[in-house]
N, C-alpha and C positions, 0 to 999 in steps of 0.2 A: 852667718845666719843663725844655725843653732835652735834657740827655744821659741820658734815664732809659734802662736798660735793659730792653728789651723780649724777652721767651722766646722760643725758638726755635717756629715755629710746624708742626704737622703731625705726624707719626710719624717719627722720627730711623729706626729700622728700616725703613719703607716707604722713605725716600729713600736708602738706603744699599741695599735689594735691587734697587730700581731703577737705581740707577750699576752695580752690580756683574752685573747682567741685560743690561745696554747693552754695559758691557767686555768682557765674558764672547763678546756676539755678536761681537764683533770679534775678538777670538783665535779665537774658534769657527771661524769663517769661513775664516780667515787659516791655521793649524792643520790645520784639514781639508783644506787641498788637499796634505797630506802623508799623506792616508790616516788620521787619526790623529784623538784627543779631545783638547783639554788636559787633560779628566785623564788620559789617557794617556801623551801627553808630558813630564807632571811624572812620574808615576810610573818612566816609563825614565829620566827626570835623576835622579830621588833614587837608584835602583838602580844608575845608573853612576857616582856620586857615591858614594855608603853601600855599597857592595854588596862581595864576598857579605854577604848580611844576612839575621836570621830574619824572617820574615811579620810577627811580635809589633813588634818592633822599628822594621820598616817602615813600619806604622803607626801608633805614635807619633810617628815623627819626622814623617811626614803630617800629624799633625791627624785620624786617622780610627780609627773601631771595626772590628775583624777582619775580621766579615762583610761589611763595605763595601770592604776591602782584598779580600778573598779573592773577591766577586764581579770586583773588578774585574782581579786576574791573570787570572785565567780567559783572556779573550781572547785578552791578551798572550801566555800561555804557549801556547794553542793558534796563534800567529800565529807563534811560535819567536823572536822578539822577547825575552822571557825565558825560563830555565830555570829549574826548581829541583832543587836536589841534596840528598845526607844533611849532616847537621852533624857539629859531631865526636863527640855523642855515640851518635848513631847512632835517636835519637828524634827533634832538633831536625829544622828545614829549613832549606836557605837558600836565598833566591832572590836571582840572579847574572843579568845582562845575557849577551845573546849579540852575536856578529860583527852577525848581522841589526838586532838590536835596536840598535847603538852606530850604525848605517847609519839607521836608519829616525829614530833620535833627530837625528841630525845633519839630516836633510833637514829633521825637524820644526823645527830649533833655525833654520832658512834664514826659514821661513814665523811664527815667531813672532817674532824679530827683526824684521819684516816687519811687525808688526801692533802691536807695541812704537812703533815708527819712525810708523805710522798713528795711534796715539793721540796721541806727543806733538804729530803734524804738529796733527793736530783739537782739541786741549786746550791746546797750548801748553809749552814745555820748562819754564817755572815754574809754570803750577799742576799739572802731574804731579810736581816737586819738592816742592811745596808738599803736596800730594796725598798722596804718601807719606810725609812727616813727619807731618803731621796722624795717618796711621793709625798710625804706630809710635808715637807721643807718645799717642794714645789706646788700644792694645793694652797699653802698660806701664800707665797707668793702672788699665782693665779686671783686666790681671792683674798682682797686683803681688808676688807671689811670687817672691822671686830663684833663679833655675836653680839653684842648688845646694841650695836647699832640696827641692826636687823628689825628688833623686836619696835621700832621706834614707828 
């Protein structure tokens, strides 16, 4: 018999929200001592990154539905963190990083670096290499749609 191949055993989703619940507490952890959520943190990098930018916009480039973007300015914007201003056509929005906000992201980018630095110390600098090939080599997969077809 020798080298048969045997299935992967278990729920592939249960052990992947389990890594990603583990990881998660670690930047959580690490992040929060900046006052801050990683989703928060990502959101002030994409806006200081992509920004001005419409709401619409914003979350696509996220991964996320409107009302899951729009609960989540909320805070930010009442924190002044972000703003939002008219677009050009005077219907649009856009929402644009403030002084506070590019302060508050920089401290956050100290503490997630920090927890970056913690995982590969606890994992190892190749299997977090490894780690992330695997997920991009399986995301192309999953989706195999080429970017430009999107846009059509």
């Amino acid at each position: 018999m020798g080298n048969v191949e045997t299935k992967p055993q278990g729920c592939t989703n249960f052990k992947l929200r389990q890594l990603v619940r583990r990881v998660s507490q670690l930047y959580d952890a690490e992040v929060g001592k900046a006052g801050l959520k990683t989703t928060q943190y990502s959101l002030l990098s994409h806006v200081l990154r992509l920004g001005p930018i419409r709401p619409g916009d914003l979350a696509a480039s996220m991964t996320m539905d409107a009302s899951t973007l729009t609960r989540n300015l909320k805070p930010m914007l009442a924190a002044g963190w972000l703003q939002m201003s008219a677009g050009d056509d005077g219907r649009s929005r856009l929402v644009h990083i403030t002084d506070a906000g590019r302060d508050k992201r920089a401290e956050a980018q100290r503490h997630w670096k920090a927890a970056q630095e913690g995982l590969n110390q606890l994992l190892g600098v190749e299997r977090v290499r490894a780690l992330h090939a695997l997920v991009d080599d399986s995301l192309e997969l999953l989706d195999p749609v080429p970017a430009e077809a999107e846009d059509e």
